[in-house]
C-alpha positions, 0 to 999 in steps of 0.5 A: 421694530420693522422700520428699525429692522428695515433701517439697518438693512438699508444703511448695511446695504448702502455701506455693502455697495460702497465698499464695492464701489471703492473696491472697483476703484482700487482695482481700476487704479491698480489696473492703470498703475501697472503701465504708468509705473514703467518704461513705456509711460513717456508722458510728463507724469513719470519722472522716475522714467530714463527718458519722459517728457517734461511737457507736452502730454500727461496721457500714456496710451496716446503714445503707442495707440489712438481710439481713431484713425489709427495705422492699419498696416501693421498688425497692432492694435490701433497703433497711433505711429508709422512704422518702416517697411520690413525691408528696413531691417537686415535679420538674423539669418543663416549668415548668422548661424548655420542652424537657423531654418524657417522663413522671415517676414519683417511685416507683422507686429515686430514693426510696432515695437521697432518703430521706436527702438530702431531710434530713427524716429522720435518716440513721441511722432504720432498720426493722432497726437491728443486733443483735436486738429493733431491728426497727421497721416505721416506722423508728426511730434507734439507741439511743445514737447521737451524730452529728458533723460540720458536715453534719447538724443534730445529730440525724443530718438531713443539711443543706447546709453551706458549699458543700455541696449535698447535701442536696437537699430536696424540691424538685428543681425545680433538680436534674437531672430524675429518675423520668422516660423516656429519649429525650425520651419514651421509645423508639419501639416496643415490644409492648402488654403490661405484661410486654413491654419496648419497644426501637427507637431515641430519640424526640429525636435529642438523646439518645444510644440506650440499649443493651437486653438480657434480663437474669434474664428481663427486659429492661433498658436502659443506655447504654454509656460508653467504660469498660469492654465495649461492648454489655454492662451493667456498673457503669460504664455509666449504668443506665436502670430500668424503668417502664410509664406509663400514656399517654393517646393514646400507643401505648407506654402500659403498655409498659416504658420505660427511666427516668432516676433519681439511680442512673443516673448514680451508684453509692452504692458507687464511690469516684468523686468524688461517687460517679459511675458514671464519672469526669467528666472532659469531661463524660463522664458528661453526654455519654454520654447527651446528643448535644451 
């Protein structure tokens, strides 16, 4: 009886880990099937994409990050392209609207996202390309690589097609302003050091106020959206990054101020319609930061 009762412990132990085993395995591939099924896999095993390659690489990451050497002068992780220098691009400004105020600094994470959808370089130049010998300090295409789909040119520079806009070029006098301060010129207070973060409410009473919080030692600012857990950052509240501009006669000069950029209200890796950090739907992404 014991080594019965001991047998079907141990069978009903080993089918309890097997279950957990393949549920770990679903979740994992669920996991990887979320960005393979987008816009953003390039790579020969996404035919369903506008634009993919037929050969050249089945890998997806490779064509935005690298595990080494990646590009430490923009603020993105480990990105594996070069990216433009931010005065490539002429922004939306007061010559656009009289209404807009705050300062632009084309220097942070928005450069990652344009260094494709500006379409000057092809999607597929990268500094690490996959395998061994493809490092390229300038950046390089790979070797073999035959692109398709009507939304790039031939050779892998994206390009609007039908009514497709999303590439964007270099002027972004007609885009939703990026690189620029939250709040209408930024939050109203703060400490004078580079290293301190500034906190207080809105300048312009039209946006709604960020959230802040020390995160790995550093203060970081979002705004919280309905999805999710009030009061903490998640991937579904729109991310503010931080900047410390130099202002002429303004007391928050050198303070760290939250900025808008392209991934504030996008996530590269959602399967949301147009990859937003949160559905749309009434304008729910708009109006979580604009109190209209």
């Amino acid at each position: 009886m014991f080594n019965h009762t001991m047998e079907k412990r141990s069978l009903s132990g080993r089918v309890a880990r097997l279950l957990a085993v393949a549920v770990l395995a679903l979740g994992a591939a669920g996991a990887h099937a979320g960005i393979a099924n987008t816009k953003h896999n390039l790579g020969a095993n996404n035919a369903a994409n506008e634009n993919y390659m037929t050969t050249g690489t089945t890998e997806i990451c490779v064509f935005c990050h690298t595990p080494h050497a990646s590009n430490t002068n923009v603020k993105a992780p480990l990105w594996n392209k070069p990216v433009a220098a931010g005065s490539s691009y002429t922004t939306y400004t007061t010559a656009v609207s009289a209404t807009i105020d705050g300062s632009v600094d084309m220097s942070g994470i928005s450069l990652a996202c344009l260094s494709c959808h500006d379409g000057t370089q092809a999607m597929d130049t990268m500094i690490n390309k996959p395998g061994s010998g493809g490092y390229a300090a300038g950046g390089s295409v790979i070797s073999g690589g035959v692109w398709t789909g009507t939304r790039q040119d031939g050779s892998g520079k994206m390009i609007n097609a039908a009514d497709f806009i999303s590439m964007l070029g270099t002027d972004l006098t007609n885009d939703h302003p990026v690189g620029i301060q939250y709040c209408g010129g930024g939050v109203s207070t703060g400490g004078a050091s580079t290293t301190a973060a500034s906190s207080g409410s809105c300048r312009d009473g039209d946006f709604n106020a960020p959230q802040d919080g020390l995160i790995g030692g550093h203060r970081a600012w979002w705004v919280d959206t309905s999805v999710g857990t009030a009061g903490t950052r998640q991937k579904t509240d729109m991310i503010l990054y931080a900047r410390a501009p130099t202002l002429t006669g303004d007391a928050t000069s050198g303070q760290h101020q939250p900025f808008v950029e392209c991934a504030s209200c996008h996530d590269p890796h959602s399967e949301n319609a147009t990859f937003l950090r949160i559905p749309n739907t009434q304008s729910a992404v708009c109006l979580a930061c604009h109190n209209k």
